[in-house]
C-alpha positions in Angstrom: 0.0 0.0 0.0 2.7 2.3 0.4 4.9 1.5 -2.3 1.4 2.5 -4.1 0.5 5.9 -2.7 4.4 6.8 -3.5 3.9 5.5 -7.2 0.4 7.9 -7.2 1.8 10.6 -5.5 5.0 10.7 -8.2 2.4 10.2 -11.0 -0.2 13.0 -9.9 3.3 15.4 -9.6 4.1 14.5 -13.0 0.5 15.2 -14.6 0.8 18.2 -12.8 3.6 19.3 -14.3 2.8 18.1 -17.9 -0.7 20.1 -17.4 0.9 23.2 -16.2 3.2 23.2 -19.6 -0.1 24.0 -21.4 -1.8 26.0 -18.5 1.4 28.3 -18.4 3.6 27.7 -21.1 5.6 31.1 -20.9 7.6 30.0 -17.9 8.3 27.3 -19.5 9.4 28.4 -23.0 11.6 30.9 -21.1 13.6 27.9 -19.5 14.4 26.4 -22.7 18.3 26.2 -23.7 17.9 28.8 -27.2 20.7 26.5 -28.8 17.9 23.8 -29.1 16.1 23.6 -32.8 13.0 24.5 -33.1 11.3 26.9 -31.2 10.8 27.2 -27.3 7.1 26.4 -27.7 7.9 23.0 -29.1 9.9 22.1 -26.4 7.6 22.8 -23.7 4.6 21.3 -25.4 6.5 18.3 -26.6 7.8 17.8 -22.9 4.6 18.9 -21.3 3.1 15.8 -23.4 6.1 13.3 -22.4 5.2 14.3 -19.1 1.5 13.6 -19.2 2.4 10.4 -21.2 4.9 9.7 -18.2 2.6 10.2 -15.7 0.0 8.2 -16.7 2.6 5.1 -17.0 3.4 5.3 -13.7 0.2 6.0 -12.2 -1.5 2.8 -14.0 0.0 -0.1 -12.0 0.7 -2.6 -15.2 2.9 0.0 -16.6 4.5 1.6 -13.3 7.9 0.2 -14.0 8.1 1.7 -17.1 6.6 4.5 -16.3 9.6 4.8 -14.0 12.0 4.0 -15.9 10.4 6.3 -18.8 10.5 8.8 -16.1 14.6 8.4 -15.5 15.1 9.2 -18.9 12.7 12.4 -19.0 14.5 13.9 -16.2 17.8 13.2 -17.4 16.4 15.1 -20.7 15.2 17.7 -19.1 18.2 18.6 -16.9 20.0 21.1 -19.4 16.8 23.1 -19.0 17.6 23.9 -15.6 21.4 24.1 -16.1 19.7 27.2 -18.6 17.6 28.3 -16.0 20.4 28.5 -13.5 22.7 30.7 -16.0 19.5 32.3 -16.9 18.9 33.7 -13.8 22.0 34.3 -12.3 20.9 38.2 -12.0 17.5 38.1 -10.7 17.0 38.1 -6.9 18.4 35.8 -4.5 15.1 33.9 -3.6 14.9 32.9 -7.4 18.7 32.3 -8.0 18.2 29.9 -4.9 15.3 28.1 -6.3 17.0 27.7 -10.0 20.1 26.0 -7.6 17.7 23.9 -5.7 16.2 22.8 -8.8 19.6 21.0 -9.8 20.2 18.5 -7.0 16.7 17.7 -6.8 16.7 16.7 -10.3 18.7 13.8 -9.0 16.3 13.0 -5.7 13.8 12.8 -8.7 15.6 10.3 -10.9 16.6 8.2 -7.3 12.7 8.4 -6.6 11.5 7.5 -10.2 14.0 4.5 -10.4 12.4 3.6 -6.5 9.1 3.5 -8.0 10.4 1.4 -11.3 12.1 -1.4 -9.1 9.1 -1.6 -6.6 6.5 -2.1 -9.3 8.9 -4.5 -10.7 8.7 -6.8 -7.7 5.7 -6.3 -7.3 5.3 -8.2 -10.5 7.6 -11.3 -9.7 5.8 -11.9 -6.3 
């Protein structure tokens, strides 16, 4: 049961996330490395929807582990976008420049969560 309500609770954050990409897409165009091709918008829709695909994965219990594992890889993807963010803002106020540094270790606490979540529905499977 609470292997579950971690899988569910990783799941909804991830929805979340992918939903807010089309509810507010200008914070997250703005975080997009401008060396990428194509344009900012593509980015965040096209992760927005990896998100949302993510999310439901992991969220569905016959697809958790790959959810999880699906989720590994998103993050990992993702990461240059808060390197970005981190340069980005290196001149704003110190309350955001600390939030655009938190942002980089918990990208890892993310990934160590994710691949929690992807070995847990795995042996959930083998018993």
């Amino acid at each position: 049961m609470r292997r579950n309500l971690l899988a569910v609770a990783v799941g909804g954050m991830i929805t979340f996330a992918g939903i807010m990409h089309f509810a507010s897409p200008s914070f997250f165009n703005d975080i997009v490395p401008p060396w990428l091709p194509f344009s900012q918008s593509f980015w965040t829709y096209a992760s927005g929807v990896a998100e949302l695909i993510v999310g439901g994965l992991i969220l569905r219990p016959s697809t958790r582990k790959w959810g999880g594992y699906a989720l590994v890889a998103l993050l990992i993807a993702v990461y240059p976008a808060n390197l970005y963010m981190t340069w980005d803002w290196r001149h704003r106020s110190g309350s955001e420049q600390f939030i655009s540094w938190a942002r980089l270790p918990l990208q890892f606490v993310m990934i160590a969560i994710a691949l929690r979540v992807a070995r847990q529905a795995q042996q959930e499977q083998l018993n």
